[in-house]
C-alpha positions in Angstrom: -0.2 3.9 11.8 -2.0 6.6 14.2 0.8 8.8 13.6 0.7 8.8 9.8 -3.3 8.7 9.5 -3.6 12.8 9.7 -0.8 13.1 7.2 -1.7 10.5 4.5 -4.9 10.9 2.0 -7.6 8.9 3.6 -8.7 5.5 1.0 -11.5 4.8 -0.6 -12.5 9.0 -0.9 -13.5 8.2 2.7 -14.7 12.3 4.4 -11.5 13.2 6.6 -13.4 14.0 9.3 -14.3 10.7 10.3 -12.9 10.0 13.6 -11.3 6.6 12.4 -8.4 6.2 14.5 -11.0 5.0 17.5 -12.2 2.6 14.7 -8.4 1.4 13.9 -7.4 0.7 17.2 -10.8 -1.5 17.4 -9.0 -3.8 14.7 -7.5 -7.2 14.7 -7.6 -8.0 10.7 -8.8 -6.7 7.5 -9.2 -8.4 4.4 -9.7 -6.9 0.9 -11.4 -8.3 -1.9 -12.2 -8.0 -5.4 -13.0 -9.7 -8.4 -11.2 -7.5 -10.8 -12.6 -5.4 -13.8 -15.5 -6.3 -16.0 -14.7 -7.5 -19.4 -17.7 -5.9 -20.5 -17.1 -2.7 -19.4 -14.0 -2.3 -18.1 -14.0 1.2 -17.2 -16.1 1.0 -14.5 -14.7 0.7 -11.4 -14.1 -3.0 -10.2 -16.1 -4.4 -7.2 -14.6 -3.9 -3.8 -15.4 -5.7 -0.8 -13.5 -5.0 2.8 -14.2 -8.1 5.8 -13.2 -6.1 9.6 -12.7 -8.0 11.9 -12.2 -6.5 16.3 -13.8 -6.0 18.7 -16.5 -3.2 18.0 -19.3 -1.0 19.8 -22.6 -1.5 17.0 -23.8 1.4 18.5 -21.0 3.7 18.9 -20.4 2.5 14.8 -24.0 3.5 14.2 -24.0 6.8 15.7 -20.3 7.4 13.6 -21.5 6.5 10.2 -24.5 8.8 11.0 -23.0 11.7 12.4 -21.0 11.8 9.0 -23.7 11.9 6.8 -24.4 8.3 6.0 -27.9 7.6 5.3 -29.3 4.0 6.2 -30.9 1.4 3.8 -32.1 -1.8 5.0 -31.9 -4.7 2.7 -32.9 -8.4 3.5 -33.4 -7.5 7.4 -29.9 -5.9 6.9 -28.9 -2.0 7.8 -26.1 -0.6 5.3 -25.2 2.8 6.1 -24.5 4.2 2.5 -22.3 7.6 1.8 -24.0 10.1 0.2 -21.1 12.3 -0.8 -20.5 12.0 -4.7 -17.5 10.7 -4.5 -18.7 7.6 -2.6 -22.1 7.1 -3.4 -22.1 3.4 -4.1 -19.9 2.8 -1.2 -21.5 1.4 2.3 -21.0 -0.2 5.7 -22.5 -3.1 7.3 -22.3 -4.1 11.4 -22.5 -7.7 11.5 -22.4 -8.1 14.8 -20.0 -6.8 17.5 -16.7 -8.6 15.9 -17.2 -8.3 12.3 -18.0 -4.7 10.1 -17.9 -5.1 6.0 -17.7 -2.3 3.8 -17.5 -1.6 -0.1 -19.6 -0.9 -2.8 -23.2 -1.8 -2.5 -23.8 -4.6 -5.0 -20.7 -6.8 -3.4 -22.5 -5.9 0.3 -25.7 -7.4 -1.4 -24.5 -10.5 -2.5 -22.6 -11.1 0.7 -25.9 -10.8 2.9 -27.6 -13.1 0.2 -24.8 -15.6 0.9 -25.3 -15.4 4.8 -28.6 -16.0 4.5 -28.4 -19.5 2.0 -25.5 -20.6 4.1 -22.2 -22.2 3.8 -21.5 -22.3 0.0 -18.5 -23.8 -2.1 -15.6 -21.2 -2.0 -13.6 -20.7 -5.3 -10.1 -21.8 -5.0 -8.4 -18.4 -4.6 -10.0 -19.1 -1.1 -8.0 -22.0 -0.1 -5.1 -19.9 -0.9 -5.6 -17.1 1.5 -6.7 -19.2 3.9 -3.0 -21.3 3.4 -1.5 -17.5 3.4 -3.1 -16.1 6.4 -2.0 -18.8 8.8 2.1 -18.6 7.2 1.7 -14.6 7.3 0.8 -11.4 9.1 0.1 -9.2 5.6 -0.3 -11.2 2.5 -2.0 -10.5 -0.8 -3.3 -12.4 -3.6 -3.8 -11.8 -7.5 -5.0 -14.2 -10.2 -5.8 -11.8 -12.8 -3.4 -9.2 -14.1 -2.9 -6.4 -12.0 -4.2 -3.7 -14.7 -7.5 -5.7 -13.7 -7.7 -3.8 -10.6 -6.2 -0.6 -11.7 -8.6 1.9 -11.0 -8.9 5.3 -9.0 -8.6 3.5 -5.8 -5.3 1.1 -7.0 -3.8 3.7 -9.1 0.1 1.7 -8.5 -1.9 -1.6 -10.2 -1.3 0.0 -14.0 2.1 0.2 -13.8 3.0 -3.9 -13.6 2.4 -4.8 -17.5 4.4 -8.2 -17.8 2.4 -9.8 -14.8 -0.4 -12.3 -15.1 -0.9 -12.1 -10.9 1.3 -12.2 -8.3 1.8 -13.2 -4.2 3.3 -11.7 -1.4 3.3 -12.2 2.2 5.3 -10.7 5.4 5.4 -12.6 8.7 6.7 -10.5 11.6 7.4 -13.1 14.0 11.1 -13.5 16.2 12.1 -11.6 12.8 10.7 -10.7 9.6 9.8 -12.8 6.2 8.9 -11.8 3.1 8.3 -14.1 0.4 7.2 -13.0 -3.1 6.4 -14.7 -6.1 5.7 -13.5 -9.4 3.7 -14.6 -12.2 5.4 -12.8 -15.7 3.6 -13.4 -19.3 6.6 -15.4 -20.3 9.5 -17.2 -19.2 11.5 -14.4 -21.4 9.7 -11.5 -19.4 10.6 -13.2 -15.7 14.3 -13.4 -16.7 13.8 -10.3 -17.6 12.3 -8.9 -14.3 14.5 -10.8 -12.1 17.7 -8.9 -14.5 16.1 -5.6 -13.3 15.3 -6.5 -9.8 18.8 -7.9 -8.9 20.2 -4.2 -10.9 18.1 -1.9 -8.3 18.6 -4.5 -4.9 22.5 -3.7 -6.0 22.2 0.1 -6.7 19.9 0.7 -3.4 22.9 -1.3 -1.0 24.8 1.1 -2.6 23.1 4.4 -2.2 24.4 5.3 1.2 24.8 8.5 1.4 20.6 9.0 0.8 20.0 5.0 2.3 22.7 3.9 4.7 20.5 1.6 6.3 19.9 -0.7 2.9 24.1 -1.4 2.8 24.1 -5.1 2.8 20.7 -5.7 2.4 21.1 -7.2 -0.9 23.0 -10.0 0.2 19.6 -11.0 2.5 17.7 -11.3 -0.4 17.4 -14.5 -3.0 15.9 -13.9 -6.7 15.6 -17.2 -8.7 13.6 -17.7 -11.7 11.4 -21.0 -12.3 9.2 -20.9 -15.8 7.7 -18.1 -15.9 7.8 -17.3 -12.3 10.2 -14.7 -10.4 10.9 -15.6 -6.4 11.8 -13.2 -4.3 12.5 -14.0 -0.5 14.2 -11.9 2.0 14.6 -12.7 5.7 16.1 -11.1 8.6 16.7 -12.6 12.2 15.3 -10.3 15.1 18.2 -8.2 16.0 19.1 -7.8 12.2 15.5 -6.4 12.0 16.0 -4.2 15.5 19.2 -2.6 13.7 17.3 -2.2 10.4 14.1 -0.3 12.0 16.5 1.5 13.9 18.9 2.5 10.8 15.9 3.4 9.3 15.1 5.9 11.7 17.8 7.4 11.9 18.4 7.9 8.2 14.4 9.7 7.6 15.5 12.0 11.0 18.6 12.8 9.0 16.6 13.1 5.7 13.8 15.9 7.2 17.0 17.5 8.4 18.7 17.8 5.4 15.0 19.0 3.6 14.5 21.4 6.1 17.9 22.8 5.4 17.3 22.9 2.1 13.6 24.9 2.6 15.8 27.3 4.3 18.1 28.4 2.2 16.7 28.3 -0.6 15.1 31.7 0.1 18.3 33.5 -0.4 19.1 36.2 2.5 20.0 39.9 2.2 23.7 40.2 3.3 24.3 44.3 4.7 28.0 44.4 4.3 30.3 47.7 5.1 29.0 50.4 3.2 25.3 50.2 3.5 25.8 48.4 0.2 23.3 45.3 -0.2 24.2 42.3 -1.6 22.1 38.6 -2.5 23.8 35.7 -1.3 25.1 33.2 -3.9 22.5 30.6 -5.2 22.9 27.2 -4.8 24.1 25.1 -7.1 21.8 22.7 -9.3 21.0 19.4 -8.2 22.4 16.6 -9.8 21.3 12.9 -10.3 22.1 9.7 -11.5 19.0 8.8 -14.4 18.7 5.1 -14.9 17.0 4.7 -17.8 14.8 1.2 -19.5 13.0 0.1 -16.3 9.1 -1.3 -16.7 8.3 1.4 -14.3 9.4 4.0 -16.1 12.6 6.4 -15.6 14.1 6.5 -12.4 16.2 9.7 -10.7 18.3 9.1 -7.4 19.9 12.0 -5.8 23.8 12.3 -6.5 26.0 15.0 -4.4 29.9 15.4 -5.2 
């Protein structure tokens, strides 16, 4: 994750010069929550609300959200440092104590200080489902709604899902890796239809290996079946199945910035001084070529071919 953070737009429209990576390596688990959109307007951008848990300096977090421009509001006896960039105006932060930091918009950091302060209160039953999820997995997410419910400029990839009513998923790294998804179509006819697809790309991505070696076989690890209107998808591998898969996997996206970096280079054709003093342009490359599959939910896809 460190090595990726500089590369990789920062979420929530967060100022990149926030020295966050001491704040990751403070962190043992983070959940995400939101309600969805508003039927009443629902172009406004749903409420957000992040729960971090670690082990954390309240000071040393103070003195960061100041130092980047976050100005502080007290409400009920509690501090939120808000943003005052544009971009992030409604957004804020809130030290709990030393093991627990919350963060999102400011009416969902209002109601959850409200809450504190009446006490325990009877949780919804989406609740009782994390709480099953978090104890089976390591990263796990839940949706009830549809997922166009929390499209928005922070969930762009939610739009794109149209036959789904809400979906699961949840990964367990442990002596292995799990993955277990299930999900929720509009119709019986529209999850027969989604598993049809799913099983098509699972057989076309075993068999791309001259971009993917390391997916050759994968597809026989994985188990689609179809129950109502339900799609399940589980995939498992043992621990040195997932050693040699991390490690394929490396090896194929060294031999892919090879190949792109090869590519960069010549396609800035060089000047060739032959016998003569005659100057002549090297020959241009020859087009790139792909295979189109076309029909999908998600639109078009395009995967590299070479003869």
């Amino acid at each position: 994750m460190s090595s990726q953070f500089n590369s990789m737009p920062l979420p929530l429209g967060l100022p990149t010069q926030w020295p966050v990576m001491d704040l990751v390596r403070s962190v043992d688990r983070v959940i995400v929550s939101s309600p969805g959109k508003s039927a009443d307007d629902p172009s406004k951008e749903p409420p957000l609300l992040i729960a971090i848990s670690g082990h954390f300096e309240p000071g040393k977090l103070k003195s960061l959200f100041l130092k980047a421009g976050a100005k502080q509001q007290v409400f009920n006896s509690v501090t939120i440092y808000r943003l005052q960039d544009k971009a992030s105006s409604e957004f804020g932060f809130v030290v709990l104590n030393s093991q627990t930091l919350l963060a999102g918009d400011a009416k969902s950091l209002y109601t959850v200080i409200e809450r504190l302060e009446k006490g325990n209160v009877t949780p919804p039953p989406i609740v009782e489902k994390a709480r099953d999820m978090d104890v089976a997995y390591d990263f796990w997410a839940i949706l009830l709604t549809p997922p166009s419910a929390m499209a928005s400029e922070r969930f762009a990839s939610m739009d794109m899902a149209g036959k789904l009513n809400g979906f699961q998923f949840g990964v367990a790294v442990r002596d292995g890796m799990a993955l277990d998804v299930n999900l929720n179509a509009t119709s019986e006819a529209a999850a027969k239809e989604m598993m049809a697809q799913l099983s098509k790309l699972m057989k076309l991505a075993s068999k791309d290996r001259e971009n993917h070696p390391e997916w050759a076989g994968l597809d026989k690890k994985m188990k689609l079946t179809v129950e109502h209107s339900d799609v399940h998808f589980a995939f498992r591998l043992n621990a040195m199945e997932l050693v040699h898969f991390v490690k394929a996997m490396e090896e194929s996206n060294a031999k892919g910035r090879a190949r792109a970096a090869q590519a960069a280079s010549s396609a800035h054709p060089t000047m060739i001084q032959p016998p003569g003093n005659v100057q002549q342009q090297a020959k241009p490359n020859p087009p790139k070529q792909v295979i189109r599959i076309e029909g999908l939910d998600g639109g078009t896809r395009e995967i590299p071919y070479q003869p």
